[in-house]
Biotite code that builds the C-alpha atoms (Angstrom):
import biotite.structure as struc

atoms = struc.array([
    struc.Atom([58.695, 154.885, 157.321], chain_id="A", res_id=1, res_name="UNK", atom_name="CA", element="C"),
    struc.Atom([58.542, 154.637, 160.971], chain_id="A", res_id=2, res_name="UNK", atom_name="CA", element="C"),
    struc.Atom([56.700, 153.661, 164.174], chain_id="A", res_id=3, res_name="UNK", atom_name="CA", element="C"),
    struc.Atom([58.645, 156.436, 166.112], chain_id="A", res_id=4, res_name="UNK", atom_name="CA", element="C"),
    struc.Atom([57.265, 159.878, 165.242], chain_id="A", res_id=5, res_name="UNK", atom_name="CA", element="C"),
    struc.Atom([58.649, 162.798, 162.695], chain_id="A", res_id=6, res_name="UNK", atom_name="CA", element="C"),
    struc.Atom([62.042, 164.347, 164.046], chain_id="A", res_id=7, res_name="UNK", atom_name="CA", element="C"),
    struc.Atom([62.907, 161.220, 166.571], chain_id="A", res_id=8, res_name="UNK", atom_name="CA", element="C"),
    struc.Atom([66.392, 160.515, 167.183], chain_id="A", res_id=9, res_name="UNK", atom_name="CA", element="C"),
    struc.Atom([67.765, 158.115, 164.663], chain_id="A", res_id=10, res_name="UNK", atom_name="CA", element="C"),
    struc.Atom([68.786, 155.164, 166.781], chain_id="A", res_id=11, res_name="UNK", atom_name="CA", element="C"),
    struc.Atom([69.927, 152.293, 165.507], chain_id="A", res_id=12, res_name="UNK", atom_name="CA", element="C"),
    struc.Atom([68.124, 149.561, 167.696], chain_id="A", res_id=13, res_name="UNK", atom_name="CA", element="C"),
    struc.Atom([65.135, 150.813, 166.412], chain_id="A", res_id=14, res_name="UNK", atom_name="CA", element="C"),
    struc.Atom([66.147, 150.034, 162.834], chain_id="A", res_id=15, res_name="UNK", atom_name="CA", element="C"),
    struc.Atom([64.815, 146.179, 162.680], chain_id="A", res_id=16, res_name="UNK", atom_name="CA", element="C"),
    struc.Atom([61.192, 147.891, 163.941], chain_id="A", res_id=17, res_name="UNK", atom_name="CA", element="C"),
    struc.Atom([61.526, 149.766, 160.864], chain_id="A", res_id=18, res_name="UNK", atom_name="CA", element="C"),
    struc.Atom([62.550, 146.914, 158.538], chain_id="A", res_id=19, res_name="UNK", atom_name="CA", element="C"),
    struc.Atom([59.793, 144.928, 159.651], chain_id="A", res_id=20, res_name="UNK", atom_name="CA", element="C"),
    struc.Atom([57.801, 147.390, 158.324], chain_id="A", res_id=21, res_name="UNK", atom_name="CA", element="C"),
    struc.Atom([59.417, 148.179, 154.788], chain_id="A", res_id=22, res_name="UNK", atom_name="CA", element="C"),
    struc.Atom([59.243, 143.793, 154.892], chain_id="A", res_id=23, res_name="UNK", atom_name="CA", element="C"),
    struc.Atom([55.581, 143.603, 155.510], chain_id="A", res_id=24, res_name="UNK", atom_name="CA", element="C"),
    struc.Atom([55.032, 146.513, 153.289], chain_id="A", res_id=25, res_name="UNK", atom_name="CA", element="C"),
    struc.Atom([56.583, 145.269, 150.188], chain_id="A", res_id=26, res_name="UNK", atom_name="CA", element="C"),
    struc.Atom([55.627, 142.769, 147.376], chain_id="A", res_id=27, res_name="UNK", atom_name="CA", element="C"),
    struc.Atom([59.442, 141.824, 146.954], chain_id="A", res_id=28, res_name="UNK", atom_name="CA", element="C"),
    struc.Atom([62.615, 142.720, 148.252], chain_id="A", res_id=29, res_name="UNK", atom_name="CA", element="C"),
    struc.Atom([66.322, 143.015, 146.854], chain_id="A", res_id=30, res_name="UNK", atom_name="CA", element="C"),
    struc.Atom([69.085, 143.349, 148.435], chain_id="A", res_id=31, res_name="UNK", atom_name="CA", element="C"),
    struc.Atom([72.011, 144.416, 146.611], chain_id="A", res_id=32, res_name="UNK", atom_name="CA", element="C"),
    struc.Atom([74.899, 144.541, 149.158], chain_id="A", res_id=33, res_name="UNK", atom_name="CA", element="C"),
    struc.Atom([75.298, 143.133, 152.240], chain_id="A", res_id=34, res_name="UNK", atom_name="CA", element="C"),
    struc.Atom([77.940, 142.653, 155.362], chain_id="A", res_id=35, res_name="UNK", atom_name="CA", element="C"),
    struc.Atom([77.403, 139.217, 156.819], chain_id="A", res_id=36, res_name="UNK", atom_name="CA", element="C"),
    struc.Atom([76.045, 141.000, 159.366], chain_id="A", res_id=37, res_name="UNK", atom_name="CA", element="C"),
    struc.Atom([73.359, 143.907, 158.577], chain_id="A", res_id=38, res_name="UNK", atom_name="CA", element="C"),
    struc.Atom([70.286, 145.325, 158.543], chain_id="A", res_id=39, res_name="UNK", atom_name="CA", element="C"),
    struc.Atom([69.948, 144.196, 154.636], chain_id="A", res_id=40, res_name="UNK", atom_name="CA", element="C"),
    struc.Atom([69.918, 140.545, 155.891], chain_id="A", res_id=41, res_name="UNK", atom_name="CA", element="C"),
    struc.Atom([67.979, 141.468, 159.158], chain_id="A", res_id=42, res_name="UNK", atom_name="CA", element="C"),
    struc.Atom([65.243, 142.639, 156.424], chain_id="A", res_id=43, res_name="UNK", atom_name="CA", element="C"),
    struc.Atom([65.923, 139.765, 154.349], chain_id="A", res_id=44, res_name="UNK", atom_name="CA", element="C"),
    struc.Atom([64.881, 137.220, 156.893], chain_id="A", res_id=45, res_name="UNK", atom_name="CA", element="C"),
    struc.Atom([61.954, 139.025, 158.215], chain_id="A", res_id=46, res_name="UNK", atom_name="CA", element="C"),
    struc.Atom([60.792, 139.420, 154.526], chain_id="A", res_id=47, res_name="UNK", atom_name="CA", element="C"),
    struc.Atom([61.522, 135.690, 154.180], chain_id="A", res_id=48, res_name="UNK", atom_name="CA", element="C"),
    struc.Atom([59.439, 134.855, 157.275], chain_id="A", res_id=49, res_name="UNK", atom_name="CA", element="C"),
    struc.Atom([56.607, 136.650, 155.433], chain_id="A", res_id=50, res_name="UNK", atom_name="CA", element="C"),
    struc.Atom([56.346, 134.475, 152.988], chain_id="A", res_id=51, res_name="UNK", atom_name="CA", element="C"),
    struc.Atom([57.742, 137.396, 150.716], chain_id="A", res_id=52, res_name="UNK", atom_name="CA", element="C"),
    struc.Atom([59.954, 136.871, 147.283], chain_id="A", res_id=53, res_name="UNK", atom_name="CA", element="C"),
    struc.Atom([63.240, 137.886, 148.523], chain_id="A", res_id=54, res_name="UNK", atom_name="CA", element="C"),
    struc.Atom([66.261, 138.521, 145.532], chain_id="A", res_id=55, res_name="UNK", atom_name="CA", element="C"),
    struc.Atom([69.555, 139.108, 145.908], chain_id="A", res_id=56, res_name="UNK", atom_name="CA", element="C"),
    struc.Atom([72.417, 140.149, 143.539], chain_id="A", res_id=57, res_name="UNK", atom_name="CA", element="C"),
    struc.Atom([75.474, 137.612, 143.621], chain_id="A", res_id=58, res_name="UNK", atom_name="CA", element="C"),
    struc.Atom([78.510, 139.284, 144.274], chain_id="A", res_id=59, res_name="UNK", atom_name="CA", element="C"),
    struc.Atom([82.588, 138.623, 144.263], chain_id="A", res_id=60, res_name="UNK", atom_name="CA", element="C"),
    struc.Atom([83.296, 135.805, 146.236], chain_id="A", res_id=61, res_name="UNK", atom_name="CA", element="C"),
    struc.Atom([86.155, 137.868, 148.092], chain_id="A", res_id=62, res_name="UNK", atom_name="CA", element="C"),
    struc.Atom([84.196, 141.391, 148.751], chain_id="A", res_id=63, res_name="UNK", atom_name="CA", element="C"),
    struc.Atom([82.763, 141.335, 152.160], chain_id="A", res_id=64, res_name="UNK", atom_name="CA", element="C"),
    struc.Atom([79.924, 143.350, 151.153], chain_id="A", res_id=65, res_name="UNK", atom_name="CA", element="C"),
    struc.Atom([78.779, 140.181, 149.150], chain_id="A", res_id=66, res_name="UNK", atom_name="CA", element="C"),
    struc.Atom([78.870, 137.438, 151.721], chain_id="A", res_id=67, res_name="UNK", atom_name="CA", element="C"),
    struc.Atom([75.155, 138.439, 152.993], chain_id="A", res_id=68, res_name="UNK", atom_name="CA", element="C"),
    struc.Atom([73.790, 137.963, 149.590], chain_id="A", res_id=69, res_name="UNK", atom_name="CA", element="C"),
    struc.Atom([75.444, 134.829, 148.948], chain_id="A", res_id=70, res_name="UNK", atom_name="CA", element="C"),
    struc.Atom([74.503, 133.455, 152.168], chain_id="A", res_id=71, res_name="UNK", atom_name="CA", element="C"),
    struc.Atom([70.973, 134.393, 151.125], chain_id="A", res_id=72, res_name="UNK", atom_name="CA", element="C"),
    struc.Atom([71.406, 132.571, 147.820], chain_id="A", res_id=73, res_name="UNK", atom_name="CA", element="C"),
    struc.Atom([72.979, 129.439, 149.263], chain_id="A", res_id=74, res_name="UNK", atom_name="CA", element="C"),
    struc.Atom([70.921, 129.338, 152.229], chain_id="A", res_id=75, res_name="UNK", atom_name="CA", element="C"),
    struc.Atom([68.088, 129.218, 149.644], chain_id="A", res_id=76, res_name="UNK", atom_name="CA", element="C"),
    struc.Atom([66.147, 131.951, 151.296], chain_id="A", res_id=77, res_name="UNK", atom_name="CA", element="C"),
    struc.Atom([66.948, 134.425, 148.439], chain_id="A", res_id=78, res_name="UNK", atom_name="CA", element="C"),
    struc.Atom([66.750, 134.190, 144.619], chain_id="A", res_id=79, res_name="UNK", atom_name="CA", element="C"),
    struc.Atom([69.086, 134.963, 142.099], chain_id="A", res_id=80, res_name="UNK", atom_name="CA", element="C"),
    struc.Atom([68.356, 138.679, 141.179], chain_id="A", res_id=81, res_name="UNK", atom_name="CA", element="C"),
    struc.Atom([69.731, 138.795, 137.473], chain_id="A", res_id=82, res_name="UNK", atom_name="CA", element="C"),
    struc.Atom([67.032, 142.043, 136.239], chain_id="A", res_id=83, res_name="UNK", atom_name="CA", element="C"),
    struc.Atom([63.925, 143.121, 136.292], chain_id="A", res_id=84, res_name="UNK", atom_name="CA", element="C"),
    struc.Atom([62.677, 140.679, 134.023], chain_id="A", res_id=85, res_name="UNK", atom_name="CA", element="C"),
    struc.Atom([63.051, 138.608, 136.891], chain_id="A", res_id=86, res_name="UNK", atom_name="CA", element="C"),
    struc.Atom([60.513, 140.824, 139.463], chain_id="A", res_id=87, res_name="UNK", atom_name="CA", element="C"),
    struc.Atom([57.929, 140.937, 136.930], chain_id="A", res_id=88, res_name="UNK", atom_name="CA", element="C"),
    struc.Atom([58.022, 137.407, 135.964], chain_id="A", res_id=89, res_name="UNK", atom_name="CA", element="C"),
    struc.Atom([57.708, 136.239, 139.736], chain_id="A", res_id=90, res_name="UNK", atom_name="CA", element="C"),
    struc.Atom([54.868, 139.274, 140.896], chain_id="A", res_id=91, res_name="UNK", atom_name="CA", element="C"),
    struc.Atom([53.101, 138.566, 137.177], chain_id="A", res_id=92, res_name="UNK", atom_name="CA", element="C"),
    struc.Atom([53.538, 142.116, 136.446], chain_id="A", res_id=93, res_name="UNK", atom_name="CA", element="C"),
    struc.Atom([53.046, 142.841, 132.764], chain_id="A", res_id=94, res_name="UNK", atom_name="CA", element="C"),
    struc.Atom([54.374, 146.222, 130.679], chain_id="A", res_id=95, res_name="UNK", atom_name="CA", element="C"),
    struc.Atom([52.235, 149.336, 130.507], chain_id="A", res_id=96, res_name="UNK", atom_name="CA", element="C"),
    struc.Atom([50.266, 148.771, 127.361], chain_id="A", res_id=97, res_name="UNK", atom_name="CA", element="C"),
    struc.Atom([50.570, 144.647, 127.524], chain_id="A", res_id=98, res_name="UNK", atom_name="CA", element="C"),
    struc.Atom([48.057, 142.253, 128.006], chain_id="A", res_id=99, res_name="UNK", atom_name="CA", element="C"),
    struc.Atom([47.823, 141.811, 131.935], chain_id="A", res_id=100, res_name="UNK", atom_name="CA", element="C"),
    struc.Atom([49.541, 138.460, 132.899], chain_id="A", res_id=101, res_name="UNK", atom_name="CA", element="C"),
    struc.Atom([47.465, 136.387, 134.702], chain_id="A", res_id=102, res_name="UNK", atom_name="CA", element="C"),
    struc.Atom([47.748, 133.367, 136.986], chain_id="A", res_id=103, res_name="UNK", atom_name="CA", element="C"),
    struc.Atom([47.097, 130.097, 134.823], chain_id="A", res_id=104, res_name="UNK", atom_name="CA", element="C"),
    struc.Atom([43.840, 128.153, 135.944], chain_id="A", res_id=105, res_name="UNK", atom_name="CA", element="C"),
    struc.Atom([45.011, 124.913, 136.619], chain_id="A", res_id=106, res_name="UNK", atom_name="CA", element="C"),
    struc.Atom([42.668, 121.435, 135.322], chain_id="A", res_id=107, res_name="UNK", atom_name="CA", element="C"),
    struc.Atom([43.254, 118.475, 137.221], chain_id="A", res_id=108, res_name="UNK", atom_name="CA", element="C"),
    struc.Atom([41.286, 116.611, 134.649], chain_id="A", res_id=109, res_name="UNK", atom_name="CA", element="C"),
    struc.Atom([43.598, 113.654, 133.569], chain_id="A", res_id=110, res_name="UNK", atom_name="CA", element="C"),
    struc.Atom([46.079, 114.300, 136.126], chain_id="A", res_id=111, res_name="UNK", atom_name="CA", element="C"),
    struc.Atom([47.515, 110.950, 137.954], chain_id="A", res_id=112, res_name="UNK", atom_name="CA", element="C"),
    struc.Atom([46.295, 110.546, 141.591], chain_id="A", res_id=113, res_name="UNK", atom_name="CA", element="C"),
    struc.Atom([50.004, 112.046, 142.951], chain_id="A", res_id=114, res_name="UNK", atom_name="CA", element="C"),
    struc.Atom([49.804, 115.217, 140.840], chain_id="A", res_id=115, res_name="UNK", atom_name="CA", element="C"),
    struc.Atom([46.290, 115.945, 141.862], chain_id="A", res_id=116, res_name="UNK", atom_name="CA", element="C"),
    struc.Atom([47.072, 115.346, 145.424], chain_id="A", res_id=117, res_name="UNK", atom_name="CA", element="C"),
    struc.Atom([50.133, 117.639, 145.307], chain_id="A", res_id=118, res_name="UNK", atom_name="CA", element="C"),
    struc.Atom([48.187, 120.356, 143.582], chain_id="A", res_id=119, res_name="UNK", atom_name="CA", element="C"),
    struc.Atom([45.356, 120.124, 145.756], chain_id="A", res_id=120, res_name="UNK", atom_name="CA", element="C"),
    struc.Atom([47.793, 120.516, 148.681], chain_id="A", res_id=121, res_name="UNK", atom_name="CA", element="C"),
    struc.Atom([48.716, 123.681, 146.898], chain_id="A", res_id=122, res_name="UNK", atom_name="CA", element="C"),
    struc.Atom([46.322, 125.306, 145.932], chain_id="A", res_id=123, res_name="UNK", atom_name="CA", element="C"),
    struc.Atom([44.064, 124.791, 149.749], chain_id="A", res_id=124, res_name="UNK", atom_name="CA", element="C"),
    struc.Atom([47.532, 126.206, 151.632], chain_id="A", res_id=125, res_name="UNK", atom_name="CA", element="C"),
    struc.Atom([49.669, 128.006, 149.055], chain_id="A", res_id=126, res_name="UNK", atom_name="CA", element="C"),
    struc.Atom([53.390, 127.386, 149.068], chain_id="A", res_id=127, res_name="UNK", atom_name="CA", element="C"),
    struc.Atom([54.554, 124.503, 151.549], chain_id="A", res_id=128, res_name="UNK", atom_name="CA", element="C"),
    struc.Atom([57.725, 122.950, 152.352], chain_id="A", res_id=129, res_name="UNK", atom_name="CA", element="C"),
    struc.Atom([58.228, 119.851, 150.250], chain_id="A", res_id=130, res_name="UNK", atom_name="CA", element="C"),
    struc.Atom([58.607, 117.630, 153.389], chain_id="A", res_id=131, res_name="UNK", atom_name="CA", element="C"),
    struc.Atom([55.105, 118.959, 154.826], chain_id="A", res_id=132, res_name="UNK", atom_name="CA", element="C"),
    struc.Atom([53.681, 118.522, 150.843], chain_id="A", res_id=133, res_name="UNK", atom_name="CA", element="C"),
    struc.Atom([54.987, 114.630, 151.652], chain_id="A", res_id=134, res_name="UNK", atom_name="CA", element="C"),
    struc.Atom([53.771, 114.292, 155.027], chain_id="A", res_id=135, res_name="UNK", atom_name="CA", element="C"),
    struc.Atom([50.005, 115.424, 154.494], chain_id="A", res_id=136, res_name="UNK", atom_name="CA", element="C"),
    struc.Atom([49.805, 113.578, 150.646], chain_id="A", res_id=137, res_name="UNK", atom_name="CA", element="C"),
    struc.Atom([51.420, 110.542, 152.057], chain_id="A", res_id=138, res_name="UNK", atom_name="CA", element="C"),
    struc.Atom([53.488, 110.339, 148.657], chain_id="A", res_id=139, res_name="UNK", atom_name="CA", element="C"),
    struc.Atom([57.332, 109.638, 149.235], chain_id="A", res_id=140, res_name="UNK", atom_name="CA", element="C"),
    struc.Atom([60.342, 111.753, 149.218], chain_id="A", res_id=141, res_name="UNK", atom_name="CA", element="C"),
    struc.Atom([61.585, 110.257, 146.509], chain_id="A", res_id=142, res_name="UNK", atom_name="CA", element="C"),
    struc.Atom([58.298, 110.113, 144.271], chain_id="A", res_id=143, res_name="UNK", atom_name="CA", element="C"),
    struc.Atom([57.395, 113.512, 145.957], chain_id="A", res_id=144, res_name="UNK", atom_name="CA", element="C"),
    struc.Atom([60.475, 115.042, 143.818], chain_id="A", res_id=145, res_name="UNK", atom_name="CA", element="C"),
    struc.Atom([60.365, 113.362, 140.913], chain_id="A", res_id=146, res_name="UNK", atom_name="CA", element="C"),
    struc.Atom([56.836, 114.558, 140.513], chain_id="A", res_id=147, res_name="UNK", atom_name="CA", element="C"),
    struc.Atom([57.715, 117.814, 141.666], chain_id="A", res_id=148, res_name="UNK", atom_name="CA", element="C"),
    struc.Atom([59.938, 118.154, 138.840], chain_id="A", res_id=149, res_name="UNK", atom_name="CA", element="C"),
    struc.Atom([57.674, 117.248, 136.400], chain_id="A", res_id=150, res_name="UNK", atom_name="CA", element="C"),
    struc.Atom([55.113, 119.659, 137.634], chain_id="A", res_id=151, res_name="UNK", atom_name="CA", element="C"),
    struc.Atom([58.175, 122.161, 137.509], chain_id="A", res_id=152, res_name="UNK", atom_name="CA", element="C"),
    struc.Atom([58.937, 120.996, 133.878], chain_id="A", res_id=153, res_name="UNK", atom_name="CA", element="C"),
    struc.Atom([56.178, 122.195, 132.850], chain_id="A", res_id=154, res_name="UNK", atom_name="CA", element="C"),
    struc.Atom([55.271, 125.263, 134.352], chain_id="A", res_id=155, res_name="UNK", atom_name="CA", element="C"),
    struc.Atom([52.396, 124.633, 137.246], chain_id="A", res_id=156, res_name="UNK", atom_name="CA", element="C"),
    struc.Atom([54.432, 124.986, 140.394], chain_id="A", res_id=157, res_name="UNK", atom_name="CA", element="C"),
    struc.Atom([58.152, 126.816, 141.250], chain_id="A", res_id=158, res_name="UNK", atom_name="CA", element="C"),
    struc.Atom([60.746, 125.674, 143.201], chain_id="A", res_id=159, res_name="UNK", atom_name="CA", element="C"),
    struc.Atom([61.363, 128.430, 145.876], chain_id="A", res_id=160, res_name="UNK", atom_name="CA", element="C"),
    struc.Atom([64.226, 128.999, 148.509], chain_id="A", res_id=161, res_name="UNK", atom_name="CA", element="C"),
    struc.Atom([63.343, 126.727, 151.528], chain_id="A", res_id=162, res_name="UNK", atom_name="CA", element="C"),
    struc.Atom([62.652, 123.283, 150.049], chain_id="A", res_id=163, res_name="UNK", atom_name="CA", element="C"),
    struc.Atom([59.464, 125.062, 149.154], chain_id="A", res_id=164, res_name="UNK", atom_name="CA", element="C"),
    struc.Atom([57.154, 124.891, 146.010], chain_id="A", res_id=165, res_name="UNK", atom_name="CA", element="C"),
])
């Protein structure tokens, strides 16, 4: 897929035009292998500035064509890719024949006044970085976290790569 038309010389400064499409175009990306330099991680951080799940495969901590994948994993922009399991999981995707997974509603009923302001937050804007989730609740760092975790514990919001939830 391309902006440039059929039978166009293959040119590779157009390439990142191209991965910004395959990037807007896809529910998730993985990327497998990658230089520390490449048009995997090029991809990779335009999918990531999407707001799009991005995976990638750990590799050998000595193989050059691992480094970009690591990076993505330490830099947190990437998630472990382990299997598939770990697609459909993320994208809710159930097996032909299954039950379609959905979303869980979520009941604030009973819920302390940090929780429901944190879940609020989350469910008006979507994911948010944990310092912005701080800064427009007014709850603490610190509190911010712990509650975080909680929430995390038991399966209402997920820790993504960015410091976001």
């Amino acid at each position: 897929m391309s902006e440039y038309a059929p039978g166009s010389t293959m040119v590779p400064g157009n390439f990142p035009a191209r991965n910004r499409i395959i990037a807007s175009l896809s529910d998730a990306l993985i990327v497998v292998e990658a230089a520390e330099k490449g048009g995997a991680l090029i991809t990779a951080e335009i999918a990531y500035s999407y707001n799009k799940d991005v995976f990638a495969v750990p590799g050998n901590l000595q193989s050059p064509f691992s480094e970009g994948c690591n990076h993505l994993i330490r830099k947190m922009k990437a998630s472990i890719y382990t299997g598939p399991n770990d697609i459909a999981e993320t994208l809710f995707w159930s097996k032909p024949g299954e039950k379609k997974i959905k979303k869980p509603i979520l009941d604030l009923a009973g819920r302390d006044e940090e929780d429901t302001a944190i879940l609020r937050l989350l469910l008006e804007k979507g994911e948010s970085e944990i310092d912005q989730i701080s800064y427009q609740t007014e709850i603490p760092l610190g509190l911010l976290s712990s509650r975080l975790l909680s929430l995390e514990f038991e399966g209402i919001v997920k820790s993504l790569p960015g410091k976001k939830v």
